[in-house]
C-alpha positions as CSV (number, residue, x, y, z in Angstrom):
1,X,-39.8,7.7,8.1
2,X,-37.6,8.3,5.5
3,X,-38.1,10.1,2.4
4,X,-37.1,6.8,0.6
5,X,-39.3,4.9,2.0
6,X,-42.6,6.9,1.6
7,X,-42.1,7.3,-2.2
8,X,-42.4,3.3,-1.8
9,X,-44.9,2.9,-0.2
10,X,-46.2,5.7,-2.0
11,X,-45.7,4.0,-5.3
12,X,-47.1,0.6,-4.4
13,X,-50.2,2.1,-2.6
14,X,-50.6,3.2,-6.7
15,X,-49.8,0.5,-8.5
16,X,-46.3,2.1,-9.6
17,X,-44.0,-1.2,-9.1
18,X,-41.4,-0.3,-11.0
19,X,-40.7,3.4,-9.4
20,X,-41.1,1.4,-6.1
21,X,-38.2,-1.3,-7.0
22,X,-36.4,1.7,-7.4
23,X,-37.2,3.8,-4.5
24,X,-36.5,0.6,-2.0
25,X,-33.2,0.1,-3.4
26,X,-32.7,3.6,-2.7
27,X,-33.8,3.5,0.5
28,X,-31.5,0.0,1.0
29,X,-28.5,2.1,-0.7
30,X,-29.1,5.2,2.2
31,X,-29.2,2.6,5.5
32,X,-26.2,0.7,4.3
33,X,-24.3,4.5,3.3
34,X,-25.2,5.9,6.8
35,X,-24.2,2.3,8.6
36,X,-20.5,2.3,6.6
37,X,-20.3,5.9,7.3
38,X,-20.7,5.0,11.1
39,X,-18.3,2.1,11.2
40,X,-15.9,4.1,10.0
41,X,-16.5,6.4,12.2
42,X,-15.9,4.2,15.1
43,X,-12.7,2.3,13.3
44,X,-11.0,5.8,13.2
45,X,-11.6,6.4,16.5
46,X,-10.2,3.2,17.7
47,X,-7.0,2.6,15.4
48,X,-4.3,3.9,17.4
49,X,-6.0,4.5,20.7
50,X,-3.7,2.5,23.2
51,X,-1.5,1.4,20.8
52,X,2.3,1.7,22.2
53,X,4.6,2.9,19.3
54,X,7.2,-0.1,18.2
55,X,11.2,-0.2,19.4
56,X,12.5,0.6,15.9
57,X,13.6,-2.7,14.6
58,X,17.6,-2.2,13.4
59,X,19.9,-1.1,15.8
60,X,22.1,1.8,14.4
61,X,25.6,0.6,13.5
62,X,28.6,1.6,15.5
63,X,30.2,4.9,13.6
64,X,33.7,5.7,14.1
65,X,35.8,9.1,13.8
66,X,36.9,9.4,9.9
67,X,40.8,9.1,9.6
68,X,42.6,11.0,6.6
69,X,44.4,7.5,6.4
70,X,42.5,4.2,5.9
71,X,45.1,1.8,7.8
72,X,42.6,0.1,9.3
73,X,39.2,-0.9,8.0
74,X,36.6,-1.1,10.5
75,X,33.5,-3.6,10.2
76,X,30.0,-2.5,11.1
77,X,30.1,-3.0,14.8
78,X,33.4,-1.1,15.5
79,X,35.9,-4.2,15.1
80,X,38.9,-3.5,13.1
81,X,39.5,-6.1,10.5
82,X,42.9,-7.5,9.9
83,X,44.1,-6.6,6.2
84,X,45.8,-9.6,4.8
85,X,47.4,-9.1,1.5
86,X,45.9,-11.4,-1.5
87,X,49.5,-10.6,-3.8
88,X,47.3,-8.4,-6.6
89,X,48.7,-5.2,-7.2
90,X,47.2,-2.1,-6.1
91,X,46.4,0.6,-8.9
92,X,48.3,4.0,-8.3
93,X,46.6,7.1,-8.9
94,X,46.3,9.3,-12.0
95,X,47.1,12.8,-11.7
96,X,44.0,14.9,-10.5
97,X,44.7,17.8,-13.0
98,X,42.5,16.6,-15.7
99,X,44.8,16.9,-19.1
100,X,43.6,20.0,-21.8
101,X,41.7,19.2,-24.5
102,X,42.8,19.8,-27.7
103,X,42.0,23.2,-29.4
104,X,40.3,21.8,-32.4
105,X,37.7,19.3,-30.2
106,X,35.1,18.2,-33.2
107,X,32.9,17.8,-30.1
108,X,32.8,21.6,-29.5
109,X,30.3,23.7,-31.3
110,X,31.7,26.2,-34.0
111,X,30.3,29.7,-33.9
């Protein structure tokens, strides 16, 4: 017999109702602790037992070998798509030596 349960029937054997409303809701409050803490028990023992891992679900796209020219554009399964010109013209590129800033920049700090 739990302890719980003794102090209840303790308490009504003397008259005590009160402190035994309390000590059969805490004897209530153990039996339902230890019966979660068994189910638990027994749901983490069976979540992945025979379970067969999943295919993963997106195939991996087709990669080709980089080209140091981009003549042809290749779609995401390895097709080359046809370039058909739409008459806009293409921006050329600025020179990659970034111009000097000017020696009196207000955005500098002065010392």
């Amino acid at each position: 017999m739990s302890e719980h349960i003794k102090k209840f029937v303790d308490d009504l054997a003397v008259g005590n109702n009160a402190d035994a409303g309390e000590a059969f809701k805490d004897a209530l409050r153990a039996k339902v602790a230890d019966s979660l803490d068994k189910q638990r028990v027994d749901v983490a023992g069976k979540i992945f037992n025979g379970v067969e891992p999943m295919a993963h679900s997106d195939p991996k796209p087709v990669v080709t070998d980089p080209a140091p020219e981009t003549e042809t554009v290749m779609d995401t399964q390895g097709n080359e798509v046809q370039f058909t010109d739409n008459g806009n013209e293409q921006p050329t590129p600025e020179s990659e030596v970034p111009a000097e800033a000017p020696a009196n920049d207000e955005s500098q700090p002065t010392t």
